[in-house]
C-alpha positions, 0 to 999 in steps of 0.5 A: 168470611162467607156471607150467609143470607139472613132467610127470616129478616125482622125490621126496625123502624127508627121512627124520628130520632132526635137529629135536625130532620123537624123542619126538613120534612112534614113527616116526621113525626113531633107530638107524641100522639103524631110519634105513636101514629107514625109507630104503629102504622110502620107496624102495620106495614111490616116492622116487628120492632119501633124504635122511639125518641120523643120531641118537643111538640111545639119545637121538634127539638130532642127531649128526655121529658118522661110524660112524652115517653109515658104517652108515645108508649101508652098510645102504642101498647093501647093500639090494636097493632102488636110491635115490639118497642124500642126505647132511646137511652142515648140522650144525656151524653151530648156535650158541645164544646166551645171554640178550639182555645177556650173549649169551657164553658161549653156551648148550648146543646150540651145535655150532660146527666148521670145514668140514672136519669139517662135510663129515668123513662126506661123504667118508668116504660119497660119497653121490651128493648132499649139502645146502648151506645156502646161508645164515645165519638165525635158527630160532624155537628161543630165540636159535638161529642157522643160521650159513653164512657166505660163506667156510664156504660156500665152503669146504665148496662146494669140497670137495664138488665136489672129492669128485664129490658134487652138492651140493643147494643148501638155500634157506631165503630169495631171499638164498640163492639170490642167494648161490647163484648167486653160487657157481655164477659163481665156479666153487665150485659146477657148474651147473646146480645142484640147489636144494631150496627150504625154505618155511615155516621159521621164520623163513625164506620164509613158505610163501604162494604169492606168497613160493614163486613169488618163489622159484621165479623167482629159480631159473635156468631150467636148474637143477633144483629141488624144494621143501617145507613143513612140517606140515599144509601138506606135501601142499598143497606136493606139488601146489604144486612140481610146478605150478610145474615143480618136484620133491617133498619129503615125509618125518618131517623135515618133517611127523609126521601122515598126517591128524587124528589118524594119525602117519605113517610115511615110506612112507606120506608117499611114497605119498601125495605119488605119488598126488597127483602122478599124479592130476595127470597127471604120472609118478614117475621112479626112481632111474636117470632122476635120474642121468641128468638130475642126472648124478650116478654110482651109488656102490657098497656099498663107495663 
């Protein structure tokens, strides 16, 4: 397949997710106020789109808690900046299991709910889009597994798209967008979809040209698609997506560092991502032009 360089790139900022990075680095961001801050100051640096988890205050740890989503997405839709935002659905699928002989009980970590409660904040917030992790894998944490199956999948796929929020398709693997496309011939999800392509995450796609490119080519042609990779490799992965006619992923879920030595802040990824992108020749698009071409409707401070 040729490569056909995206011209009008639109960035996501992935502004803390929900890995161990709380005590690694002061930047990333915990109480929903600090979230929201972090969120609207990556808009202002460029990113048309947030992409948001919440976290204990007190402890950085992951939450599912509806009161922190309520008050990350009020604070930002309240803001005087306009961004597109993007809600996790991915917690609530953790299971860790116990040692290789006596996998049950399983082990503290596990977070296992129905679908229902996985997509509980979603509609209490309407963000504009939401994640589905468009499969099951294992993570390199100990025996930790990402579990989605086919009928959570399904479930979770249906009520977001009852709900009028466009689902951003996470691929972690080719066998996710397999099943992805999958959603779409079966009516669950719309097309042409969203797909936000997941490299180097162990262990999931390695982040080599060779294994993105085989994930470029098992996108359709009429769905829009961005992609990442983590740590030292982020920015290399800038200018990777947007040759392969993609979109751009940066952001403190991703990658803690700006350089040897120098822990980043959010903007200061977004910044970075912009310079590569238009040094390339290409032009950062904003929040409306997204809307338009992913037909997504703006949602008020009040949802």
């Amino acid at each position: 397949m040729p490569l056909e360089m995206n011209r009008e790139i639109f960035i996501t900022c992935a502004v803390t997710g929900s890995g161990s990075t709380q005590d690694r680095s002061p930047h990333v961001p915990r109480s929903p106020e600090q979230i929201a801050n972090s969120a609207i100051a990556a808009a202002k640096a460029g990113a048309a789109i947030v992409h948001c988890h919440v976290r204990d205050p007190e402890t950085g740890a992951p939450s599912r808690d509806l009161a922190l989503y309520r008050e990350v997405t009020d604070r930002v839709r309240d803001s005087d900046t306009d961004v597109v935002l993007n809600l996790t659905a991915g917690m609530g699928g953790d299971i860790v299991f116990g040692g290789v002989e006596a996998p049950f009980p399983v082990r503290d970590g596990t977070d296992m709910v129905g679908a229902s409660e996985r997509v509980a904040h979603v509609a209490e917030c309407l963000p504009e889009i939401c994640t589905l992790d468009c499969g099951t894998m294992n993570f390199a944490e100990a025996d930790y597994v990402m579990t989605n199956t086919p009928g959570m999948l399904v479930a979770m796929g249906q009520m977001m798209t009852a709900l009028g929020v466009k689902p951003e398709i996470e691929a972690f693997d080719t066998g996710h967008l397999w099943y992805a496309r999958q959603l779409v011939k079966d009516g669950v999800l719309d097309s042409p979809a969203l797909v936000q392509l997941c490299m180097g995450v162990p262990w999931g796609a390695p982040d080599d040209l060779n294994t993105f490119m085989a994930m470029v080519n098992n996108v359709p042609d009429d769905w829009t698609f961005s992609a990442f990779s983590l740590g030292r490799n982020q920015m290399a992965y800038v200018a990777a997506a947007v040759l392969a006619g993609g979109n751009v992923r940066v952001g403190l879920e991703d990658n803690l560092w700006l350089g040897k030595g120098a822990l980043a802040q959010n903007w200061q990824l977004v910044e970075r991502a912009q310079t590569i992108i238009e040094n390339m020749g290409a032009r950062v698009i904003g929040p409306e032009d997204v809307r338009a071409r992913l037909g997504l409707k703006k949602r008020t401070p009040k949802g």
